[in-house]
Every structure is written in C-alpha cells, then in structure tokens.
C-alpha positions as CSV (number, residue, x, y, z in Angstrom):
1,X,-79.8,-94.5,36.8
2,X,-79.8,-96.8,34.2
3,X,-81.8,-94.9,31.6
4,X,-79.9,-93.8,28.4
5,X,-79.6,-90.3,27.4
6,X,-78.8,-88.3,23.9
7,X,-76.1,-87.3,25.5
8,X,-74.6,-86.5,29.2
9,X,-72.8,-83.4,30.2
10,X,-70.2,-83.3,33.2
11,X,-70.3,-80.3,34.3
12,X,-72.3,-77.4,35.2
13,X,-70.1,-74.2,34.3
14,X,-70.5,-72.0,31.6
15,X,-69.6,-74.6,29.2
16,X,-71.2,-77.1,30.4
17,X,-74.4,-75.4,30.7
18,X,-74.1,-73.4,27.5
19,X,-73.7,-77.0,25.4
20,X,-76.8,-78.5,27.9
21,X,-78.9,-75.4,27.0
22,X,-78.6,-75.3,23.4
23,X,-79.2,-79.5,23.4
24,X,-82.3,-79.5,25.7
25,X,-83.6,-76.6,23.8
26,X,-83.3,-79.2,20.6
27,X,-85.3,-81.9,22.3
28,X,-82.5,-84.0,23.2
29,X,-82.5,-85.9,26.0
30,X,-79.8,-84.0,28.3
31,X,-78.5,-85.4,31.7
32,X,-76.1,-82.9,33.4
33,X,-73.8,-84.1,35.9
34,X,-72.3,-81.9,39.0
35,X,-69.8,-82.8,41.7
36,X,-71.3,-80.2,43.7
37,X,-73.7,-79.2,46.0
38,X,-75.1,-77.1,43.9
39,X,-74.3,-75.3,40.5
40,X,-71.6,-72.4,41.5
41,X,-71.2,-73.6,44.6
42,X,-67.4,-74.3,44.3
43,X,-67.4,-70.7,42.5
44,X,-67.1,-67.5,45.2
45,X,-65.3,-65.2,43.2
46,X,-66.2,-62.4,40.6
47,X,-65.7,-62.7,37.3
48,X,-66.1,-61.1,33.7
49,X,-69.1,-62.0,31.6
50,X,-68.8,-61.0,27.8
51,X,-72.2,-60.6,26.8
52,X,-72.3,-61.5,22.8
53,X,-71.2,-65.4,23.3
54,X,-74.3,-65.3,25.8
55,X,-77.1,-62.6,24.4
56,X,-76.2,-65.8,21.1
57,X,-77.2,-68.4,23.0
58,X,-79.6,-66.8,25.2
59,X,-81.1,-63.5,23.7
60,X,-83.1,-62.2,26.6
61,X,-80.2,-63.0,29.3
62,X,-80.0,-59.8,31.0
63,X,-84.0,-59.2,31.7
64,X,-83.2,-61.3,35.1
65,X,-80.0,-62.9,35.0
66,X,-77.0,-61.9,38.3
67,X,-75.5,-59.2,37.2
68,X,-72.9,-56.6,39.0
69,X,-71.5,-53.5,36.6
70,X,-71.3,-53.1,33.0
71,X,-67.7,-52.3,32.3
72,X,-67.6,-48.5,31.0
73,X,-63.5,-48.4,31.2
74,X,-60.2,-50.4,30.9
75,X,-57.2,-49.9,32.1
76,X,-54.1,-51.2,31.5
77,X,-50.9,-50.9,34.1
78,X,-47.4,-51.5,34.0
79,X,-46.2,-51.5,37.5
80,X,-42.8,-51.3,38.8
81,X,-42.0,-51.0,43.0
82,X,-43.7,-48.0,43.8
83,X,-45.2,-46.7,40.6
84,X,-46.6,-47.2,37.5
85,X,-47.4,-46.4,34.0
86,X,-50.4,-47.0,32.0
87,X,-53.2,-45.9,29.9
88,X,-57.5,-45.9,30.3
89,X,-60.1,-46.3,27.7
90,X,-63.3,-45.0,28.8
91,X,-66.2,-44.8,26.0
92,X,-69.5,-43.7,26.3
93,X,-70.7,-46.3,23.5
94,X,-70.0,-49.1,26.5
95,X,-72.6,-47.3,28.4
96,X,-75.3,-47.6,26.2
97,X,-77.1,-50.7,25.8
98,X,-77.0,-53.5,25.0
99,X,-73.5,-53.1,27.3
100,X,-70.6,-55.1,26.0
101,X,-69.4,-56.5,29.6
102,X,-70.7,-57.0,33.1
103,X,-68.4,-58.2,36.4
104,X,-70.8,-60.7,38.0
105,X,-70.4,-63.1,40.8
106,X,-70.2,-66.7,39.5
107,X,-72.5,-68.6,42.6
108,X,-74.9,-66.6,41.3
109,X,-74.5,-66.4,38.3
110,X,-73.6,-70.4,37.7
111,X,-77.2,-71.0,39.5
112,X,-79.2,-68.8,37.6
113,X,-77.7,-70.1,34.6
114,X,-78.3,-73.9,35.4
115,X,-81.7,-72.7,36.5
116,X,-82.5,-72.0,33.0
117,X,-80.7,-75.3,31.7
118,X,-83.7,-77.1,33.8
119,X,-86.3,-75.1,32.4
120,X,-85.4,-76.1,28.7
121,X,-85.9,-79.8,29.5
122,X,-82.4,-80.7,30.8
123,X,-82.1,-83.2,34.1
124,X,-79.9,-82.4,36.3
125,X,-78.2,-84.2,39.5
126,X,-75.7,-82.6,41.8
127,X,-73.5,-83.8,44.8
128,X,-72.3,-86.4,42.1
129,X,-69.2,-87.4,41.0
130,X,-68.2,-88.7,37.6
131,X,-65.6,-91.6,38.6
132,X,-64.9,-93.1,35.0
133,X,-66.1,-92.9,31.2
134,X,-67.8,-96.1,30.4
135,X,-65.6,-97.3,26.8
136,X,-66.8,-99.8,24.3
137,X,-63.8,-100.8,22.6
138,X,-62.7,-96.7,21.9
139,X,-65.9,-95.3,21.8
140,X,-67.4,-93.8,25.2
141,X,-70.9,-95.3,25.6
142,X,-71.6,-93.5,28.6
143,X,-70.3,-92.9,32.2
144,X,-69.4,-94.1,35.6
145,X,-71.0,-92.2,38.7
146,X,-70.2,-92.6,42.5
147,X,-73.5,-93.6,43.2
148,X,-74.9,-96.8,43.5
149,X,-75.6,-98.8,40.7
150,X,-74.2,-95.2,38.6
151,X,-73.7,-96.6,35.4
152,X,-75.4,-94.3,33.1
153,X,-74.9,-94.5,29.4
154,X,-75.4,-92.0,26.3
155,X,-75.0,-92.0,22.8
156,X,-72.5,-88.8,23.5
157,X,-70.4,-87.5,26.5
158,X,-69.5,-84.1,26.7
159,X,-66.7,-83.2,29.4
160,X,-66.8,-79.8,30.4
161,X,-65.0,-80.5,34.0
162,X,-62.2,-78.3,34.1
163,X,-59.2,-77.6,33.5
164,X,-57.9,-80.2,35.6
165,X,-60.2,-83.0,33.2
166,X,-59.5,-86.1,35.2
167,X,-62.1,-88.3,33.0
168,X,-60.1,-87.4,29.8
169,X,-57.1,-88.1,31.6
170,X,-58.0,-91.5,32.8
171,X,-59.6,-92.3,29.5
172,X,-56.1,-91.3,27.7
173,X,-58.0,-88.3,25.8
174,X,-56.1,-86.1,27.5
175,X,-52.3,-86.0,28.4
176,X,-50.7,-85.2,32.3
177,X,-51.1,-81.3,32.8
178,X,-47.4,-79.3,32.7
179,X,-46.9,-77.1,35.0
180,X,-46.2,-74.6,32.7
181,X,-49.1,-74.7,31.1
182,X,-51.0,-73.9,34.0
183,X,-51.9,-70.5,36.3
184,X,-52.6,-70.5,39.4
185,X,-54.4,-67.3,40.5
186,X,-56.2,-66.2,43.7
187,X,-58.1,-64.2,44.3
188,X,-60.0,-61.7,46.9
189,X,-63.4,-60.1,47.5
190,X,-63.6,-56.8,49.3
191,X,-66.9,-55.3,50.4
192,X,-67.6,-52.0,50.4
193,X,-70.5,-49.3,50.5
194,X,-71.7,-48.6,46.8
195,X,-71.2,-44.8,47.3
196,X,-67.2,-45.7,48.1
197,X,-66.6,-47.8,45.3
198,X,-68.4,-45.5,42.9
199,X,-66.9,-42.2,44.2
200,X,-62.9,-44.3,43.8
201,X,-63.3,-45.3,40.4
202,X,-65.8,-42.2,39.2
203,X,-68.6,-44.3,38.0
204,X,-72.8,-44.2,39.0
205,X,-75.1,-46.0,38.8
206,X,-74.7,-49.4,37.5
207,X,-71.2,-48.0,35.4
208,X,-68.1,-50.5,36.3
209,X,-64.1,-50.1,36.0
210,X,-61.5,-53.3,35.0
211,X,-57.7,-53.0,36.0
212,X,-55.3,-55.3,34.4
213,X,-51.9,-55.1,35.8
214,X,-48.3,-56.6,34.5
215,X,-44.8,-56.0,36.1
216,X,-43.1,-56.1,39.1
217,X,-46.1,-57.2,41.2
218,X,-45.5,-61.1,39.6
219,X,-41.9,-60.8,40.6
220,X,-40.3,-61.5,37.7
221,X,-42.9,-64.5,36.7
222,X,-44.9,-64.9,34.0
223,X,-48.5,-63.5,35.5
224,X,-51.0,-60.7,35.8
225,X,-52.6,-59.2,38.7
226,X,-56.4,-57.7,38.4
227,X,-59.4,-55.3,39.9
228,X,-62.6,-54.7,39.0
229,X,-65.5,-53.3,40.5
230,X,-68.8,-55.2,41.6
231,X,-71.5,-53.6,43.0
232,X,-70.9,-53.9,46.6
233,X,-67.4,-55.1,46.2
234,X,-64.1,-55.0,44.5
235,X,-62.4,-58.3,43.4
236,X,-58.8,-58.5,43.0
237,X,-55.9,-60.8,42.2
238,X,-53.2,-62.3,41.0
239,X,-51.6,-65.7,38.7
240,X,-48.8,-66.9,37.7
241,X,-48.0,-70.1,36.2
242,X,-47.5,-73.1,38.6
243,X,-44.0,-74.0,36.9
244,X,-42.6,-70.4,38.2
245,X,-44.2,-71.1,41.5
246,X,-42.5,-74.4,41.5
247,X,-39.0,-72.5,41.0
248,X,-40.2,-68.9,43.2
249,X,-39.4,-68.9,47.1
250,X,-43.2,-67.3,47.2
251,X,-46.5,-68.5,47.3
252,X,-49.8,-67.1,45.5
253,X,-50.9,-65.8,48.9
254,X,-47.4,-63.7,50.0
255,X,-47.5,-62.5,46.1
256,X,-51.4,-61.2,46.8
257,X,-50.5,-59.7,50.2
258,X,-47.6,-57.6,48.1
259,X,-50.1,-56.7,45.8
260,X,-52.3,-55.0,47.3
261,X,-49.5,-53.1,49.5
262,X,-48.6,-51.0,46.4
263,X,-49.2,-47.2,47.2
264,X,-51.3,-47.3,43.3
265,X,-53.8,-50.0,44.4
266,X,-53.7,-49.8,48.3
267,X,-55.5,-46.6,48.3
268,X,-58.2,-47.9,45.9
269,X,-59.3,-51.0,48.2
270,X,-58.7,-49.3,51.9
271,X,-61.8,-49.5,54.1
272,X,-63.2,-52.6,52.0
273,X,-63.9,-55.5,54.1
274,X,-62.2,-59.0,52.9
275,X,-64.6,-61.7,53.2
276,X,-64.2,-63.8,50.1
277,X,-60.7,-65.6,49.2
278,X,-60.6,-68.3,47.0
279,X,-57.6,-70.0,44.7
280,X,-58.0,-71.6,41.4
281,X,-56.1,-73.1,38.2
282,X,-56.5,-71.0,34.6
283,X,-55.4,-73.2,31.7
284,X,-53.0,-70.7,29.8
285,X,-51.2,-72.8,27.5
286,X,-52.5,-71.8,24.2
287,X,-53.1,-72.8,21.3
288,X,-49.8,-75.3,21.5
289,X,-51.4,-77.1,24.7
290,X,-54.6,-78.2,23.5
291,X,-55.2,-82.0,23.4
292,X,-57.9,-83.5,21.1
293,X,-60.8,-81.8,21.2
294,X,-63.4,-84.9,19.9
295,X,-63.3,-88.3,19.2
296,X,-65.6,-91.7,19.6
297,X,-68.8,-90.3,21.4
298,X,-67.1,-87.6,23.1
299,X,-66.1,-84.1,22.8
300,X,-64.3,-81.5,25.6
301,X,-65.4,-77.8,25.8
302,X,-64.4,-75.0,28.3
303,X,-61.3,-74.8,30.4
304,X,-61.0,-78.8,29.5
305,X,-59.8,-77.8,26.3
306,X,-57.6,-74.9,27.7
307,X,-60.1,-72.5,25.7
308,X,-58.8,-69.5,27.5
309,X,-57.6,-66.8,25.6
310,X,-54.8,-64.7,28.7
311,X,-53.7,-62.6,26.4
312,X,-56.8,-60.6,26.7
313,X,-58.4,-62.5,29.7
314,X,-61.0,-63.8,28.0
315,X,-62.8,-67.5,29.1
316,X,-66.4,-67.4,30.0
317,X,-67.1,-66.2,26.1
318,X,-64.4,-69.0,25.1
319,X,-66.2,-71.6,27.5
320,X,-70.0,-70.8,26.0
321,X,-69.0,-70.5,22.2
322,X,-67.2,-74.2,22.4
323,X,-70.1,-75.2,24.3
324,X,-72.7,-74.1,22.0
325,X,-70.1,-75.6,19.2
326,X,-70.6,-79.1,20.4
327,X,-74.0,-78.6,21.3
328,X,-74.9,-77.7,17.3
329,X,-72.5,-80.5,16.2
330,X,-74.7,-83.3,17.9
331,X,-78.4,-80.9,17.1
332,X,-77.1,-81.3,13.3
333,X,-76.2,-85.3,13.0
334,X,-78.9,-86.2,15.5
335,X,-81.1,-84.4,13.1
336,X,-79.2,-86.0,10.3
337,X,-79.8,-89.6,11.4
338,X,-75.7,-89.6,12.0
339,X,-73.8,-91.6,14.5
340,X,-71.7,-89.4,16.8
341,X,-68.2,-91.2,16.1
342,X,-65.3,-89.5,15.7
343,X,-65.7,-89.1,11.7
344,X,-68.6,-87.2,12.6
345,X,-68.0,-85.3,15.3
346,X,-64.5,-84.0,13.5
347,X,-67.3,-81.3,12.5
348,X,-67.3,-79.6,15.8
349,X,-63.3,-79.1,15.4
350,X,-64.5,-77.7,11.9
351,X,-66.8,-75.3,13.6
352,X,-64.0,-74.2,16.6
353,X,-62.0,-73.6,13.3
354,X,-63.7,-71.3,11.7
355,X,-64.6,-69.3,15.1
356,X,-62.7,-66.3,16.8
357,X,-62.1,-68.8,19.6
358,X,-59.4,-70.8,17.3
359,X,-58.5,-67.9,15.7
360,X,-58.0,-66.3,18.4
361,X,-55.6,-69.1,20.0
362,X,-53.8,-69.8,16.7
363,X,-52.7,-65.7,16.8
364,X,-51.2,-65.8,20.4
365,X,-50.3,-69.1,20.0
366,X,-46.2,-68.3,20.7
367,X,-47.0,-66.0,23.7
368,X,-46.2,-68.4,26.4
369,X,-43.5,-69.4,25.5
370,X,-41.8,-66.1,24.7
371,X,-43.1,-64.3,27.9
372,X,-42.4,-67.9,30.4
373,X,-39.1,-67.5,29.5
374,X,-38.0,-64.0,29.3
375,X,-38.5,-62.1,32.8
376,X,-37.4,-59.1,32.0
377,X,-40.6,-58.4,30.5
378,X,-41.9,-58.2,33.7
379,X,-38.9,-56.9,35.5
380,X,-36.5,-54.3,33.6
381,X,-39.1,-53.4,31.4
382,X,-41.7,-51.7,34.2
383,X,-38.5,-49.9,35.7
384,X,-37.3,-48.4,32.7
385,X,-41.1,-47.4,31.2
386,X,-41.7,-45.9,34.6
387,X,-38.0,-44.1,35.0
388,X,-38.4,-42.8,31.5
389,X,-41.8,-41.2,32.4
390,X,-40.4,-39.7,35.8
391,X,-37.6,-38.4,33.8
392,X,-39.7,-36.8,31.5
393,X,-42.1,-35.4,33.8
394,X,-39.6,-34.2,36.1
395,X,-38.7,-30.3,35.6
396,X,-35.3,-29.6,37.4
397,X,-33.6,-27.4,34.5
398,X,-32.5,-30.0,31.7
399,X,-33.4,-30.0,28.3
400,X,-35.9,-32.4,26.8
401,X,-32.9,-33.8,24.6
402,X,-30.7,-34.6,27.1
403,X,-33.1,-35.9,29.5
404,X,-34.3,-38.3,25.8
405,X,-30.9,-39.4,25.7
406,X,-30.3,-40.3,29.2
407,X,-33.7,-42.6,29.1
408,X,-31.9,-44.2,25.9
409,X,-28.7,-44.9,27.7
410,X,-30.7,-46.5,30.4
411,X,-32.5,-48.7,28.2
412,X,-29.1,-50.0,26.3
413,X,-27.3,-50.2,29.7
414,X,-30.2,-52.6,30.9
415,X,-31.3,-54.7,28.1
416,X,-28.0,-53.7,25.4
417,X,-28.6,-52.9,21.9
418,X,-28.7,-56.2,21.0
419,X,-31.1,-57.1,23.5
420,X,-33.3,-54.4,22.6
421,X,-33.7,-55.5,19.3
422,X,-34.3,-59.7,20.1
423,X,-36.9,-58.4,22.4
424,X,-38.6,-56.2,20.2
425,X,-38.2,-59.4,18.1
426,X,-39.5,-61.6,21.0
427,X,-42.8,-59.7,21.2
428,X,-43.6,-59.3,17.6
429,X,-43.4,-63.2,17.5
430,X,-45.9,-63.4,20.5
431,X,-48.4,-61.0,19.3
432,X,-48.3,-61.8,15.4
C-alpha cells in the first residue's frame, strides 16, 4: 500500500473509470479506488447512456458492452391532474446504427466498464474507503485509505466520488452542498415480459421509448418525473430538489406512489412487477454551483463537479467527457516532463472550456434559479396548456374564436397580463 502511483482515482463510475481508462491506456500508473463491493454495486437502477462521449473514448464499446434499447423516440409531457399535453419525436435515423442512445442498467454496466479499466493496465481495489487526501503544504500528495497502514501516495488525485464529494469537502476544495442545489430523485424498476413492453410503447426488436414528464406530478416543486423502456423492464421516477422537500409536507416515495397513479402512465406500467427501488442525489445546480474544478495535484470530474446538464438530462456523457478531460490533461504534462500543480493543471479547466460540457452549463446557467422559484411553471401552467387543448378539441357548437378567446381569458385571469409577460421573460432568461 505504500507504493506510489502516477496518479490515483476515487471512484469507479463513469467518470472515474473514463479518466482511469484513457490514463492506463497512456502507460501511467493508475490505482482506482472503490468503496464498494464491487464496481456498480451501489447502482441498481437504469439509466441513459449517450453513446458519442463513449464510442470517443472507447470506439468498439458496443461489440460486448450491457446494453438494454437504443432510444428510437422522445417524448415530452406536460401533465396536469388527470391529463396531459405533449409532443413525440420518433426518427428512423435513431434506428440505424451506430444508434445515438441506449437505456442500460448501471451494475452492469459499471462492471463491464471497470472490467475494461483492468484490462488497460489499471489496479484496482474495492470494499475501500478513501478517509482523507494526504496534503503537503496545499498540494495533495496522495490519499488516506481505511485500511491498515492505507497511506497511498501519487503525483495526482483525481476525485470522481460523487456528488456528495466528502474528500473535497474535508480538504476545503469544495464548499457544504445547499439544498437547493441538490435533487433528490427515486426511482423504480418494473419487470415485464418483452412482448408487453414492446407491444405498450410500439417498438421491436431492440427499438426503445424515453418519457420526460414536468407539471403537476412535482407538486408545485422544481422536478421532473421519467420512463423509459429496458428490455425486460421499465424504469421510472421522479426528483425534486432537496430544498422543496425540506419546505413540502411529502416525501420522494408518497410523490412516486402519485406518480404512477396518473390515468396517462398507470396504464403503461400495469402488470409489471416492482423489484428494484433505489433513491439517489443529482447535482442540478449549474453552471453557478460549481466549485473549483483543479488545483495542487488534484482535479474533480463527474457529479463531483455537478457536471449534470437537467435541462436535457444529460450526465453519463457529462461524467466521461470531464473524465477523459483530466485524463488528457495529466497524458500531456506527464509527457511533457510537467509537474501537475495547479499552474499546470489550469489546462484541464481550459479543455472543459472549450467543450459542449461548459458550454452547455454556461447556456442554462440561470435555469435554477428562475424555475426553483417560480411554481407556477409547474402548476398553472400544465392546467391552462391542458384546458386550452380540451377546449379546443371539444366540439359542443362554439366557434373557434370564441372558444380562442375564452382560453386567453383564462390565461390572464391566472397568471395577469403582466404576469404573462415576466414569465415569458422568466423563461427566455433560463433558456438563453
């Protein structure tokens, strides 16, 4: 244990092993660190892989890697009580390979991945916990395991542990977690045959459906609920930030349970068999949430860095690329004969900057704050969309331009004229 390493990696998730991947690949000496029993092991749930930020990193990934469906069609609903209004987008191009996005289930997925991480050279030890960073003044030398004698040192630490990143916290690299900042989503696996879930959402084969969901089904709280087809199974959910939570007379589990009791999704999951139900955090923050990202022999990657992009949903891609990032910002000074202090490694913020991932993040930077404070997005909006289309679709003898005025009136008796406008204004701030 008292070897020295290039550089040591604390964690064994998608960032975590993309970054120990691309370094072992280099011929630097990689240790991985994982807290548990084995890579995924904490991980039951489905989840969305986007395939570019892996096919870059690993070109021949889908010849054997876990895979579930390739996502043929989106779609998007806005729900209120006991309706709700939305739109699809189904192309043919997703069905063609190589396919854009797969659902996959992250034990498996996790292990197969970290299986690969060992065959490019890296060492890894589970069941392990990373207690401390080992410091040198400012500059982290190495780190500070449970196990006996567990000092191991490095010329580089890379902390890819989570959103929840307890070492950067300890070390002062990161600051206390708000609550606002923070999702807390849960979620559920429901098996059923193949032939169900293919004949419910019109798919064969190996074709796959996403559902994203916004409105009344978060209560008035800042949140989105979700569906999407495995192969055997359907995973759903819901999150909402901790802070509303903290202020809600609900918990994630009642919110769930009302969920999945509206008549649009109930009929979609009935038969299925719940076996799988696990809860975890989603760093949603933004752009405006990020603590430092390098400094003195270290660097943080993944959900760590709250690299999570919930406007569209998007993390595992955000979680590899920052990886891979830091990976090719120690491949390029090792080869340069550089140290890796915080002069240096300023070129892996460089690299993040000039990414989609930053970009990204800097374009939806205002969203949480405009939608964590204005519930009506989630409330008075989803009523009135889904009144205005029942209005519209109901034929009972009115004309079309009365029935258009009436769905006006209701708008400015809801929201006002003046509240119509600010919000319009509201959104074009979180979405510029």
């Amino acid at each position: 244990m008292a070897e020295k390493f290039d550089v040591i990696v604390v964690g064994a998730g998608p960032s975590g092993n993309a970054a120990a991947y691309r370094l072992a690949n280099a011929g630097l000496s990689v240790l991985q660190i994982e807290r548990g029993e084995s890579p995924g092991s904490k991980n039951v749930q489905g989840a969305i892989l986007y395939s570019d930020a892996l096919e870059k990193l690993i070109p021949d990934f889908r010849d054997d890697a876990p895979l579930e469906r390739h996502i043929i069609e989106q779609r998007m609903w806005v729900l209120d009580d006991d309706s709700y209004i939305g739109s699809h987008y189904r192309s043919d191009t997703f069905n063609k390979q190589p396919y854009n996005r797969y659902t996959m289930i992250r034990s498996q997925f996790d292990k197969w991945f970290s299986e690969r991480v060992q065959k490019a050279g890296a060492l890894l030890i589970c069941e392990t916990t990373v207690s401390n960073l080992l410091l040198d003044g400012n500059r982290v030398i190495g780190v500070q395991t449970d196990r006996q004698g567990g000092e191991i040192y490095a010329d580089a630490v890379i902390l890819a542990d989570g959103v929840n990143s307890l070492l950067a916290r300890k070390a002062g690299f990161h600051p206390e977690l708000h609550p606002k900042d923070v999702a807390l989503a849960v979620k559920e696996i429901h098996f059923m045959p193949q032939e169900l879930i293919e004949q419910r959402f019109n798919v064969t084969g190996d074709e796959g459906v996403v559902i994203e969901m916004v409105g009344k089904i978060t209560k008035g709280m800042m949140g989105t609920g979700f569906l999407y087809t495995n192969r055997e199974s359907i995973t759903i959910g819901v999150g909402c930030m901790l802070s509303d939570f903290k202020t809600q007379q609900t918990t994630p589990y009642a919110l769930l349970e009302q969920m999945k009791a509206h008549p649009a999704i109930t009929p979609i999951i009935q038969g299925g068999e719940m076996k799988e139900y696990t809860a975890h955090l989603i760093p949603e923050g933004g752009y405006n949430a990020m603590p430092d990202l390098y400094g003195d022999g270290w660097m943080i990657v993944g959900d760590a860095g709250m690299f999570v992009n919930a406007v569209h949903r998007e993390g595992s891609n955000l979680a590899m690329t920052t990886g891979m990032h830091a990976a090719d910002t120690l491949i390029e000074l090792k080869n340069e004969g550089r140290a890796f202090g915080a002069a240096n490694l300023k070129r892996y913020k460089a690299k993040l900057d000039e990414s989609f991932v930053m970009k990204d993040l800097k374009k939806y930077k205002n969203m949480p704050g405009v939608f964590h404070t204005n519930p009506q997005f989630f409330n008075d909006y989803p009523e009135l969309l889904s009144k205005a289309a029942r209005t519209m679709l109901t034929v009972d003898g009115v004309d079309k331009k009365s029935k258009e005025r009436e769905i006006g009136k209701s708008f400015r008796q809801r929201r006002s004229l003046f509240g119509l406008v600010g919000d319009t204004f509201k959104l074009w701030r979180a979405f510029e």
